[in-house]
C-alpha positions in Angstrom: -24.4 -42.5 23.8 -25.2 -42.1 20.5 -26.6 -38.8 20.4 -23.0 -37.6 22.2 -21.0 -39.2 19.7 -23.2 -36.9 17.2 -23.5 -34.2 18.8 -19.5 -34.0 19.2 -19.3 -34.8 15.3 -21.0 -31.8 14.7 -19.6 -29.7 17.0 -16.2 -30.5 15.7 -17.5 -30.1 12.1 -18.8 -26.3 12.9 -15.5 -25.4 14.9 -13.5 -26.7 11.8 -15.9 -24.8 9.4 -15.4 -21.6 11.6 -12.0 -21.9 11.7 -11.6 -22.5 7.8 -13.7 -19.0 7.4 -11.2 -17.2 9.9 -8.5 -18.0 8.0 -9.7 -17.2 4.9 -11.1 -13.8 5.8 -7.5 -13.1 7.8 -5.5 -14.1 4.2 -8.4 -11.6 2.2 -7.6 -8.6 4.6 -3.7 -9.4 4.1 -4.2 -9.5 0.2 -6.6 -5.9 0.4 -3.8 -4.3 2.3 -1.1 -5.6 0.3 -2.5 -4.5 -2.7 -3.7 -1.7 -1.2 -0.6 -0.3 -0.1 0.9 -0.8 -3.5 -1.7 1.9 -5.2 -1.1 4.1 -2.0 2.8 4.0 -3.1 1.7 4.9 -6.9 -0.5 7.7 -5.6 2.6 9.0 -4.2 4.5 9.0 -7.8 1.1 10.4 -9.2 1.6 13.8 -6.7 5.0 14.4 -6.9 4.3 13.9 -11.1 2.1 17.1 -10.5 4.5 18.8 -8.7 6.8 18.0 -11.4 4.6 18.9 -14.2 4.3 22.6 -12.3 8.0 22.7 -12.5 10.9 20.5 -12.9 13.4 22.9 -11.0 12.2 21.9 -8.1 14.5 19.1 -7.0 16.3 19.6 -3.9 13.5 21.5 -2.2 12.2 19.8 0.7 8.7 21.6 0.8 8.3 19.5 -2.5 8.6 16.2 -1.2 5.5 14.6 0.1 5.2 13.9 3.7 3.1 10.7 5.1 -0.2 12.1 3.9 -3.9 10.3 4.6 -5.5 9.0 1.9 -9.0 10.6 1.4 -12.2 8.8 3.9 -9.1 6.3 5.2 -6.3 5.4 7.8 -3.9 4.3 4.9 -1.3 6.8 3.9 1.4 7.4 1.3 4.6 9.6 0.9 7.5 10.4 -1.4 10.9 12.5 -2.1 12.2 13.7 -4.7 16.0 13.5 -5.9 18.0 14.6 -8.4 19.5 11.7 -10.6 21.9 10.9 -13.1 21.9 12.6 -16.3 19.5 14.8 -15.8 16.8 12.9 -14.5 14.6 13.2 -11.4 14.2 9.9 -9.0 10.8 9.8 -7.0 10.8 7.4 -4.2 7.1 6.9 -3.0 6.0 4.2 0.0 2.2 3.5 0.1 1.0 1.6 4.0 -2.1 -0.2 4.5 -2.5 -2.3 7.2 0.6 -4.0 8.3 2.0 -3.5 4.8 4.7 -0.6 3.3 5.2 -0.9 -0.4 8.1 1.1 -2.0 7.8 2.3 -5.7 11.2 4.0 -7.4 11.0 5.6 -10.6 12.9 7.7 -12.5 11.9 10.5 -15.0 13.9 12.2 -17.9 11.8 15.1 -19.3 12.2 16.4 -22.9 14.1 14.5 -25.5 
């Protein structure tokens, strides 16, 4: 009897231990993508920058905004538009996904004085 009695202690000692390590691993992979997806969103800003840098005239013009687009050696992907803004300005809207995540980054840029 006593051998069952500890050989159901353990058993329910490694099922909780197992358990405990899914859980944690599950909430690690949540946290990669999350942030992840965030610096997929900011490679988004980063491309249409560059596009922007080549020449600000080029609001309105679809082939300028950035389709979903892979990341390099991965499944995650980022896009973004561009649109004109107030004043002058140019509004780039990027999204980054990872996983089961979509991150949205606005920002707005003024260039010159």
């Amino acid at each position: 009897m006593m051998a069952l009695f500890v050989m159901t202690v353990c058993s329910m000692i490694v099922i909780t231990i197992l358990d405990t390590q899914t859980l944690q691993f599950t909430a690690l992979r949540n946290t990669m993508d999350y942030d992840r997806s965030r610096y997929l969103a900011e490679s988004g800003v980063q491309h249409s920058l560059a596009f922007l840098e080549q020449d600000f005239a080029i609001i309105g013009i679809d082939k300028y905004d950035i389709p979903w687009t892979n990341a390099p050696d991965s499944n995650n992907q980022y896009m973004a538009d561009l649109s004109e803004g107030a004043g002058g300005t140019v509004i780039i809207a990027a999204q980054g996904r990872s996983g089961n995540f979509t991150r949205r980054l606005e920002i707005t840029v003024k260039m010159g004085g």
